[in-house]
C-alpha positions in Angstrom: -87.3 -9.1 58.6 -84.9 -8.2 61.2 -82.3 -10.1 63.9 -81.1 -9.7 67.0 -79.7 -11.6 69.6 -79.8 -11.3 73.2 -77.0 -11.0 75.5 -77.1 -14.7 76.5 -76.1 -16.1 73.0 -73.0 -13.9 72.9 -71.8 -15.0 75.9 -72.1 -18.6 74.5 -71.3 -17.5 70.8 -68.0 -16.3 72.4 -66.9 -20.0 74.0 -67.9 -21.7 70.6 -65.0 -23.4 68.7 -63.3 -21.4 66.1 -64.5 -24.3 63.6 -68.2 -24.1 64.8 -68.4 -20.3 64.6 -67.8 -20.3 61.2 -70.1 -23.3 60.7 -73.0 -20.2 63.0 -72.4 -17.9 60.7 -72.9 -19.9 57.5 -76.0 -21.2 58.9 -77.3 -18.0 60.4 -76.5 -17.2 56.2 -79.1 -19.9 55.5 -81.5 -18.6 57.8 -81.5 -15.2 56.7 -81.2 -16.0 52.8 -84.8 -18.2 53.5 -86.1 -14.5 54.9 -86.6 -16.6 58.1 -89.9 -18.4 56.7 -90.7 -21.6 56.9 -89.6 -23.3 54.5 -86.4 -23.0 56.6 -83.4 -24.5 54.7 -83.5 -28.1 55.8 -80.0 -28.2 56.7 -81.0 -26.0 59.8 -83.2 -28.6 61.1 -85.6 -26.2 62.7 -88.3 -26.9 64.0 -90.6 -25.9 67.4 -88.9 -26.9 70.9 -90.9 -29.6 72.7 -91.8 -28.4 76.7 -91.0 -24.6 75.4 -93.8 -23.1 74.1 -92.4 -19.8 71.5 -89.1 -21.0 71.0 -87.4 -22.8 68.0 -84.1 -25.1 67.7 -82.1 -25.1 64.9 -78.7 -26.6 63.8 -75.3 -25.6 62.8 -73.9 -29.0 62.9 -75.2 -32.7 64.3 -74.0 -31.3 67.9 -74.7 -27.4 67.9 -77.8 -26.0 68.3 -79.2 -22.4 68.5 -82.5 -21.4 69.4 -84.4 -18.6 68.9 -88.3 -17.0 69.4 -90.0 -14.5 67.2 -91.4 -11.0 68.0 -93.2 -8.3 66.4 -91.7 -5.2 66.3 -94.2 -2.8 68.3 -93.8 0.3 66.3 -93.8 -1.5 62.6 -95.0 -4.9 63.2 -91.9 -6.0 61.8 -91.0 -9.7 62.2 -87.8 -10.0 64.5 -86.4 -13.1 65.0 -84.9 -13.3 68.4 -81.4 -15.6 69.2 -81.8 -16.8 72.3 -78.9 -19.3 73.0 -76.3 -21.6 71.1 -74.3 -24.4 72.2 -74.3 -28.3 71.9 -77.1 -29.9 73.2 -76.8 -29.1 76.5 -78.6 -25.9 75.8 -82.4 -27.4 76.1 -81.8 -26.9 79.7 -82.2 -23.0 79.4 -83.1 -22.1 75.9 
């Protein structure tokens, strides 16, 4: 299982609240601790995003959000799940 994030979620990981980042990185903890397999850790909240076909939401808190889609890598056909965004709920607009 691998991670990555694309340039777009560290531009809005960067603006996040000091308070929420930490609450991102505990949850991206969960995430990776489930191996990224449904079940996901119900805290996270994830689930498929509605009018977005591929990509996922999850949650860090009641108002932050991340989403994400999954690839496979092309050389080992790895699974590599793919941050896309993170925010409040304002995100939907371009996840």
């Amino acid at each position: 299982m691998k991670y990555r994030a694309v340039e777009p979620f560290w531009a809005s990981y960067a603006r996040l609240p000091l308070e929420v980042k930490t609450k991102a990185e505990a949850a991206f903890r969960l995430f990776q601790q489930g191996a990224g397999q449904p079940p996901f850790h119900p805290s996270l909240r994830i689930r498929k995003m509605a009018g977005h076909p591929g990509i996922w939401e999850g949650h860090v808190t009641l108002d932050y959000v991340f989403t994400f889609h999954v690839e496979n890598d092309p050389a080992t056909g790895e699974t590599i799940f793919v941050f896309r965004n993170i925010g409040t709920h304002d995100i939907y607009r371009k996840p």
